[in-house]
C-alpha positions in Angstrom: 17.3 -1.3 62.3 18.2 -4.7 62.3 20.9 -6.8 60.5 17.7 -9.1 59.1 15.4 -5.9 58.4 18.9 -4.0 56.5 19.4 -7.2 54.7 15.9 -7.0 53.6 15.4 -3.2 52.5 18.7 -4.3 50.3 17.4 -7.1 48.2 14.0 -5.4 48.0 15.9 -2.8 46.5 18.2 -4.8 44.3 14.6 -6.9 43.1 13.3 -3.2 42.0 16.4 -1.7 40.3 16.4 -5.0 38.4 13.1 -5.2 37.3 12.7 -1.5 36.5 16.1 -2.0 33.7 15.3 -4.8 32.6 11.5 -3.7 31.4 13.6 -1.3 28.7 10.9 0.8 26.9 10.1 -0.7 23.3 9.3 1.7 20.3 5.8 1.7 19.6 4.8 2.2 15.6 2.0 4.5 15.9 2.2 5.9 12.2 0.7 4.6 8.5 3.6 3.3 6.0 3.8 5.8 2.7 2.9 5.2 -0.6 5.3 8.1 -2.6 3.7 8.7 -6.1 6.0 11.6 -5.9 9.3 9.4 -6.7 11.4 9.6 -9.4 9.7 6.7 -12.2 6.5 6.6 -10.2 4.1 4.9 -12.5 1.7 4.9 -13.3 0.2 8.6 -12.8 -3.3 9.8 -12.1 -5.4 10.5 -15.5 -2.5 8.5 -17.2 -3.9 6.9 -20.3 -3.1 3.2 -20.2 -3.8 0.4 -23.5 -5.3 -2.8 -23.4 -2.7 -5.6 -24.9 0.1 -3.6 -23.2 2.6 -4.3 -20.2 2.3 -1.6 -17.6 5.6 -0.5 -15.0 4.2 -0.6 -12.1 7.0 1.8 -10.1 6.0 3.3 -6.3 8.3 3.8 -3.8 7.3 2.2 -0.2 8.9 3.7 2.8 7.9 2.8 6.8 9.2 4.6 10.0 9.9 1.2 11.3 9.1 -1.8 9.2 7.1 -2.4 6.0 5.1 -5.5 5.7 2.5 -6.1 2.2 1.5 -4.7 -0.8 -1.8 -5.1 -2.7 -2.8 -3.9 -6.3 -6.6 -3.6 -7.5 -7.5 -2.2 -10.6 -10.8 -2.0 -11.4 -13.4 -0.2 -13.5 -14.6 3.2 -12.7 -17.8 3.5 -15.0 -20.0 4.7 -12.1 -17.8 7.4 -11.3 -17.4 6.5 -7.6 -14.3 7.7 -5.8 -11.6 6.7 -3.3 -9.1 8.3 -5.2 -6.3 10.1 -3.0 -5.4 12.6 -5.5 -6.0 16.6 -5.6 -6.4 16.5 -9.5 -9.6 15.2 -11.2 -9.5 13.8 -14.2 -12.0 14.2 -17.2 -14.3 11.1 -16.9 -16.2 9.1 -19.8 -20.3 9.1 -19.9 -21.2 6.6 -17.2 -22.2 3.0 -18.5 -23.2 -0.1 -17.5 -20.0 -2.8 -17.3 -20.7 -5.5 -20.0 -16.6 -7.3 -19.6 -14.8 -5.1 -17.3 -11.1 -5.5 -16.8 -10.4 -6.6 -13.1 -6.9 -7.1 -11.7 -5.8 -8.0 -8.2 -2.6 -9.2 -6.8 -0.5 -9.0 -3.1 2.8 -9.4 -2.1 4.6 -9.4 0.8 8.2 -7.2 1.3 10.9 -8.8 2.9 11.2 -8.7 6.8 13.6 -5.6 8.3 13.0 -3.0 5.4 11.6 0.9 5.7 12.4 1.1 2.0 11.3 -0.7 -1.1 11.0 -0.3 -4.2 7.6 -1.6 -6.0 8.7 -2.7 -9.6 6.5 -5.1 -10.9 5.5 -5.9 -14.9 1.2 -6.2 -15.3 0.1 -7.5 -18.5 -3.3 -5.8 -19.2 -4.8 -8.3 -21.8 -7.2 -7.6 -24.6 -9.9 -9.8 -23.7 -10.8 -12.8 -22.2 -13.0 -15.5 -22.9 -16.6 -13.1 -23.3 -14.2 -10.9 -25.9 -12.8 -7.8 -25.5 -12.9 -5.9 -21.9 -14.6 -2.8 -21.7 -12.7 0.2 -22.1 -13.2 3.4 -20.2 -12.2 5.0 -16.7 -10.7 2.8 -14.3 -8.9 2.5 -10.8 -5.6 1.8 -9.7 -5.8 1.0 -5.5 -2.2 -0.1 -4.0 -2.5 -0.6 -0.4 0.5 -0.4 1.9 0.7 -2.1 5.5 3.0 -2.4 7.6 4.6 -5.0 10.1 2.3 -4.1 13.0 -0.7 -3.3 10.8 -1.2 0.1 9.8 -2.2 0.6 6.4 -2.7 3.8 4.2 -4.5 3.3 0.4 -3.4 5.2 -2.6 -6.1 5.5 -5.7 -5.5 7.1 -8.7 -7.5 7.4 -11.9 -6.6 5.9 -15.3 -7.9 5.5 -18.4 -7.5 2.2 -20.2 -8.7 1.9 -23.8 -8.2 -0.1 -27.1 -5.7 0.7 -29.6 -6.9 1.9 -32.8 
């Protein structure tokens, strides 16, 4: 072997050793963020029974392997009886009608960068009425949808009633 070939099979093998440690393996996320309705002052519940006029804690605990990113809350009515709830227990469910001025809420947020934990605390208002007059009372949805930095997502739906006080 020559000085020139030696020289060569060196460097070549300096080039590789460098460029196999500096391609370090990165984690890959390959699983959903959680949605615990499980934690302590999770609220609320399925079949909870919820009043128009009232301010509702909303309380979930939000946990990520790796990083969480946004939250979204839908509550909607339920007077078909369709389902996407996520929960074992049924609930005992009005005659189905025909909306007239269903209650509709929808908000997002995002969850501040670098955290696997978070607590979701936040205050909803559920009003009486709006400007067509009372909303419809009856069985309704509550959707929270969890993703996470990298975009997995996992839903939670649970069933609530929300009604009029006498």
């Amino acid at each position: 072997m020559t000085y020139k070939t030696f020289i060569t099979n060196v460097l070549l093998f300096f080039l590789f050793v460098t460029g196999t440690l500096s391609c370090s393996k990165t984690d890959i996320d390959e699983q959903k963020p959680e949605v615990d309705l499980t934690a302590e002052g999770a609220h609320p519940l399925n079949c909870e029974l919820l009043y128009f006029g009232d301010t509702i804690n909303l309380h979930y605990l939000l946990t990520d392997n790796m990083e969480l990113g946004s939250w979204s809350v839908d509550i909607h009515n339920n007077f078909d009886h369709h389902s996407h709830s996520t929960e074992v227990e049924s609930c005992d469910l009005l005659p189905v009608k025909t909306p007239v001025n269903p209650f509709l809420h929808i908000e997002y947020g995002e969850i501040p960068a670098g955290l696997v934990s978070y607590e979701l605390d936040k205050q909803i208002y559920i009003p009486v009425s709006n400007s067509a007059g009372n909303f419809d009372e009856g069985d309704y949805h509550l959707t929270i949808r969890l993703t996470d930095r990298v975009g997995w997502s996992v839903q939670k739906g649970i069933s609530i009633k929300i009604m009029h006080k006498e």
